[in-house]
C-alpha positions in Angstrom: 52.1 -34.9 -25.3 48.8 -36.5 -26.3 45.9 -37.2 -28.3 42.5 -35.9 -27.4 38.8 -36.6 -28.5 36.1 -34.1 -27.1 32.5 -34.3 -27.9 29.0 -34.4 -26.5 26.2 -31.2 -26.4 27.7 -29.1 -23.5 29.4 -27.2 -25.4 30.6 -24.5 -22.4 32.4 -27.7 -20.8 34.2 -28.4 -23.4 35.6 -25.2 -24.2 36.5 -24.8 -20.2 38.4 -28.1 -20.9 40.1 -26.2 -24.1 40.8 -23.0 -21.7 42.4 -24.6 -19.0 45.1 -26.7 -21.1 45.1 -23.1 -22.9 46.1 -21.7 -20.1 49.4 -24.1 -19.3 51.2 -23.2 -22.3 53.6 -20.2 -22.2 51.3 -17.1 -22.5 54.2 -15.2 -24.1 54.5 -17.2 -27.6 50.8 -18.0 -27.0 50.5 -17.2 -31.0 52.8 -19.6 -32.1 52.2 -22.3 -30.0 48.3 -22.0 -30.1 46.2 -22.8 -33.0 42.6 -23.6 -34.0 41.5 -25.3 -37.4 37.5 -25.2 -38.4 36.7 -28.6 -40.3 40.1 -28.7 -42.2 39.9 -30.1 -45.5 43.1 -33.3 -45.4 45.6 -31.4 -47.1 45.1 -28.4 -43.9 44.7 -31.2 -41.8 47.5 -33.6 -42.1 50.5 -30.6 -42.7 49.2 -29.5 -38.8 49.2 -33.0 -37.5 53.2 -33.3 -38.6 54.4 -29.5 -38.5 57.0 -29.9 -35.8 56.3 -27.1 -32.6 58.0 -24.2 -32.3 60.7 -24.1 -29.9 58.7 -21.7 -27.1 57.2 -24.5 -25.0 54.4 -27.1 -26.3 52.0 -26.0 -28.7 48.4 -27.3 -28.3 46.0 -27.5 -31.7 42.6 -27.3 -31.6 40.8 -29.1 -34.5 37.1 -28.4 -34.7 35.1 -31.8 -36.4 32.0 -30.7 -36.3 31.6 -31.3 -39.8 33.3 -34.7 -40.0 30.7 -36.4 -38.3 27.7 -34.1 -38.6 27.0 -34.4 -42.2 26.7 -37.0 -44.9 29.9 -35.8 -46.7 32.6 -38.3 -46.5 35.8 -35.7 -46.0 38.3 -38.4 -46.6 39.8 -41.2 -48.4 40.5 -44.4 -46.7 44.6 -43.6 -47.7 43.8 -40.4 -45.8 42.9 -41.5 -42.6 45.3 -44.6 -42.9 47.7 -41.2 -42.8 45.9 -39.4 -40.1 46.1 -42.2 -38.2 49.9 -42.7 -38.6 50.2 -39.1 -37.2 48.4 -39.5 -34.4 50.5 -41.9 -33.6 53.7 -40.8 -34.1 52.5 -37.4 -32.5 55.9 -35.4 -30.8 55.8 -35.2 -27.0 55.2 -31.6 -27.2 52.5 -31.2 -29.2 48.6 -32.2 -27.4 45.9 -31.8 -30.3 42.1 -31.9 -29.6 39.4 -33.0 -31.9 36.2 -31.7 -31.1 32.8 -32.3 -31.7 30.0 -30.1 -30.7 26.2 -31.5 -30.7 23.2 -29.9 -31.5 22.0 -29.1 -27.7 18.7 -31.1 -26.5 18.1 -33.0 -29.9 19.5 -36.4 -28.6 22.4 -36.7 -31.6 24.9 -39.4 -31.0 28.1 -39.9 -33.3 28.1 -42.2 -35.7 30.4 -44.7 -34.3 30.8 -46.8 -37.3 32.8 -44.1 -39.1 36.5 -44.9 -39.6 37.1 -41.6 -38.4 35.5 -42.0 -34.7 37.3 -45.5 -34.2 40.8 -44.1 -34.9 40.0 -40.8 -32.6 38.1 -43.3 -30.1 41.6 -44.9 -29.0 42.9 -42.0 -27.4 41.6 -39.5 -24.6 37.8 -39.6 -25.7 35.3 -38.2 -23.6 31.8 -37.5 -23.7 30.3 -33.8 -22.5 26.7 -34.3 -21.8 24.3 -31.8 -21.2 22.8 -32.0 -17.6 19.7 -33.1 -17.6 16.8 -30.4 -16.0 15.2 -32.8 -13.6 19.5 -34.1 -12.3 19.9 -30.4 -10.2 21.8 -32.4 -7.6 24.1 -32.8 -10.9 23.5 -29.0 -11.8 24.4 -27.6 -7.9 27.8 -29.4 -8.0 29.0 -27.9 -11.3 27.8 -24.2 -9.8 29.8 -25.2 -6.1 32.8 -26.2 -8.6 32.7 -23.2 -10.7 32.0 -21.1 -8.0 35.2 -22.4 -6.1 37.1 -21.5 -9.7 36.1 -17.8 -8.9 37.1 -17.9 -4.9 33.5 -17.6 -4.4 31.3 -19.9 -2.1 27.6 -20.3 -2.2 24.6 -20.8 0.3 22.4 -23.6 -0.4 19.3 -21.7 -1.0 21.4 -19.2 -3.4 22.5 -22.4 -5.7 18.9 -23.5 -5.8 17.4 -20.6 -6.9 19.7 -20.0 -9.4 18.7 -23.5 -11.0 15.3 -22.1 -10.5 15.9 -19.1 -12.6 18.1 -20.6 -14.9 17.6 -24.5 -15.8 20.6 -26.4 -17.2 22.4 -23.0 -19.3 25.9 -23.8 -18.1 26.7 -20.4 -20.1 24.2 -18.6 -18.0 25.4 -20.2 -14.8 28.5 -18.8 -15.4 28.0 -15.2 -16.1 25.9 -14.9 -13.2 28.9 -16.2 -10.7 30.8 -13.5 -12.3 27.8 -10.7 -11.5 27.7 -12.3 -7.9 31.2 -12.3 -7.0 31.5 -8.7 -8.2 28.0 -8.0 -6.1 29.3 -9.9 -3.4 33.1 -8.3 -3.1 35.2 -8.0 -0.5 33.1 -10.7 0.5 33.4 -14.2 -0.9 29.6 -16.0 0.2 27.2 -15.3 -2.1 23.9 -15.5 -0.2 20.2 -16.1 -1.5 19.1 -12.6 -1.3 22.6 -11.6 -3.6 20.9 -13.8 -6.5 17.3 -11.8 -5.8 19.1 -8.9 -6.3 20.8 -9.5 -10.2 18.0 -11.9 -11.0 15.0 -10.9 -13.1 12.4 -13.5 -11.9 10.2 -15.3 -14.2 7.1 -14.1 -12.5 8.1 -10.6 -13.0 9.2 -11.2 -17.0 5.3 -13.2 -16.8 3.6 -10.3 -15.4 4.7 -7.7 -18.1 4.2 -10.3 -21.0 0.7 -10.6 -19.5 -0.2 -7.5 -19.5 1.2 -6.9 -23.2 -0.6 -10.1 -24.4 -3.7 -8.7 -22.9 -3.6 -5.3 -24.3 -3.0 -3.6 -21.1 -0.2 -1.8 -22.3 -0.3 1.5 -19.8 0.3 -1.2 -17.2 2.6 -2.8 -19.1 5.4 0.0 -19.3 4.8 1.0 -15.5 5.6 -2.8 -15.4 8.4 -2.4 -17.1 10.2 0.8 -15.7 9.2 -1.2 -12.3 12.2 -3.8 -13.9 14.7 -0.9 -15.2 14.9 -0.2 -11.0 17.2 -3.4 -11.2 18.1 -4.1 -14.2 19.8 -1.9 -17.4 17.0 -2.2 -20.6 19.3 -4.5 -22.5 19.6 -6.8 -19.6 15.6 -6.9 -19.0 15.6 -6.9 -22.8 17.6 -9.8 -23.0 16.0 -11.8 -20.4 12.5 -11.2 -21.8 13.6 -12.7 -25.5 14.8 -15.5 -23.6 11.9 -16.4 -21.8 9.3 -15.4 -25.1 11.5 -18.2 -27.0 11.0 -20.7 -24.8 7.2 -19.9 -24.8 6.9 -20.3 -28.2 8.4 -23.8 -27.8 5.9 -24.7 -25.3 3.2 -23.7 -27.3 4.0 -25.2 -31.0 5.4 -27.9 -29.7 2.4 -28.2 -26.5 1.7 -32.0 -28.0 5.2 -33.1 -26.8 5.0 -34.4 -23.2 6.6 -32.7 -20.4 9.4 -34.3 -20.1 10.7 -33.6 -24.0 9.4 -29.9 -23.4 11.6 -29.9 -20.3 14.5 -31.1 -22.5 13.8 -28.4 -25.5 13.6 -25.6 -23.0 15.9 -26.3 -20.0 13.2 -26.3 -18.0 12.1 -28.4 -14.6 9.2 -30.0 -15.9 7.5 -28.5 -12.8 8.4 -25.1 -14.0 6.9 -26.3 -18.2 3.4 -27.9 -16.4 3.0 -24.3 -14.7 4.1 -22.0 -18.0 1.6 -23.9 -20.1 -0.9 -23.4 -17.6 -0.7 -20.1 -17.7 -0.5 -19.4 -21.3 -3.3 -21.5 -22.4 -5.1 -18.2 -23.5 -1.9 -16.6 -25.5 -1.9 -17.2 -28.8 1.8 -18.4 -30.2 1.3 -16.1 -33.3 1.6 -13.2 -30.6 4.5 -14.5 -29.0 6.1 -14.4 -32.1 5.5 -11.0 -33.2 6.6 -9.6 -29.7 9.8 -11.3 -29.9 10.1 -10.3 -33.6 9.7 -6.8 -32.2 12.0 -6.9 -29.3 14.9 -8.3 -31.7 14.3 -5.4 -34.0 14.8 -3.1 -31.1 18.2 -4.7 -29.7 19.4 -4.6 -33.4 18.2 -1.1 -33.6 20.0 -0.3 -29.7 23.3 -2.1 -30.6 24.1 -0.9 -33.9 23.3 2.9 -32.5 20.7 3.4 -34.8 18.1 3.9 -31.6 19.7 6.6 -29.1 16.7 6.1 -26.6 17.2 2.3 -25.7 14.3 2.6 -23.2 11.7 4.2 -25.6 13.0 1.7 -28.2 12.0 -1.0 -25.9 8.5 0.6 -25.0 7.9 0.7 -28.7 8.8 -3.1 -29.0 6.1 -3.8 -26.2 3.1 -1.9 -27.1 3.3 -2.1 -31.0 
């Protein structure tokens, strides 16, 4: 089979790589011939590289290098990769093995290309997963067509470009909303702009109840907020809010950036940061923090059943 090197900071592309070849081996000895090692030490590393496969189909081996290149650590000796590489080499036809490198997201992080280790991996399938950038959407509507077509689902222009709006560059995201759409959408298979209305809570909604709890209307605030439990279950809006508080808080501590690296720290349109800032120039960042320090207490206290009334454990999150 082959030799593969995966790495770059969208991490959800490279593990849709990993789950389609997955998804080619024979699903009923998926447990033998399927097998992922975390930042093996050599010993772990070089008995996988030359363990023969079983004899149910190809076996496909995952090995995560996160570490390898990440830290300062030098995992092995130069008779250990002069071995590693002699493996690689003499890898069986039936056997594909992966390397994979996962970047911090949005902090511009490039391997170190120097290292022994990236010039032996770098002869074989290498490939680079980049983030998309915020301001590329024509990038970002192509990879929601594609993954929409993946799901037998097709969508309206206007429907792809609002879900950018709502949503950035979060392949992740993306993703789990095509699933909500298709199910919205079924039988039908075209998901429309008024579908995405529908499972989306907008930012101007999440805005308008963190408004009103950053300005001590908080009587407003809950009629606000049952207003968003009409379309949404509490851990959802719950959810969505924590999302959207976090990215706040990067706007304001790190406000001296420019745009442009706010846009890349938040996966926002830089359109979307200029307007946020704007309207947050009264807020202080020390609230923002303590209302997102309130609403994580509450979704630990809802998920580990500790709270039985999700919706007045939220409430007490938002006026405390």
């Amino acid at each position: 089979m082959a030799v593969y090197f995966f790495y770059g900071d969208e991490d959800f592309n490279i593990e849709l790589e990993i789950e389609n070849m997955k998804s080619k081996l024979n699903q009923d000895f998926i447990s033998m011939n399927f097998q992922v090692l975390d930042n093996p030490e050599y010993s772990e590393l070089i008995t996988a590289l030359r363990t023969p496969p079983m004899m149910f189909g190809n076996m496909l081996i995952i090995v995560n290098a996160d570490k390898y290149f990440l830290s300062n650590k030098n995992f092995f000796e130069d008779s250990e990769l002069a071995d590693i590489e002699d493996a690689l080499k003499n890898n069986p036809d039936s056997l594909d093995i992966v390397f994979t490198v996962k970047l911090p997201r949005d902090e511009n992080k490039k391997l170190d290309s120097r290292r022994k280790l990236y010039k032996i991996l770098n002869q074989y399938n290498s490939k680079e997963f980049a983030a998309f950038k915020t301001y590329k959407t024509s990038d970002i509507a192509n990879w929601i067509r594609q993954r929409g077509k993946k799901k037998d689902i097709t969508l309206k222009d206007d429907a792809v470009e609002l879900l950018i709006e709502h949503i950035g560059n979060n392949l992740r995201e993306f993703d789990g909303e095509l699933d909500k759409l298709k199910l919205l959408a079924y039988p039908e298979k075209t998901i429309t702009k008024k579908m995405v209305e529908e499972i989306a809570i907008s930012n101007q909604d999440l805005f308008n109840l963190a408004e009103l709890i950053m300005t001590n209307k908080k009587d407003t605030a809950l009629l606000e907020f049952k207003k968003l439990l009409d379309k949404k279950h509490p851990l959802e809006v719950l959810s969505a809010l924590q999302t959207m508080i976090r990215k706040w808080i990067i706007l304001k501590t790190k406000s001296n950036l420019s745009a442009m690296e706010l846009s890349k720290l938040t996966g926002q349109h830089e359109f979307v940061v200029k307007q946020t800032l704007q309207k947050l120039k009264n807020t202080k960042a020390a609230d923002l923090v303590k209302l997102k320090e309130n609403l994580f207490e509450a979704e630990c206290k809802i998920k580990s059943g500790e709270s039985l009334d999700m919706i007045s454990e939220v409430e007490c999150a938002l006026i405390r």
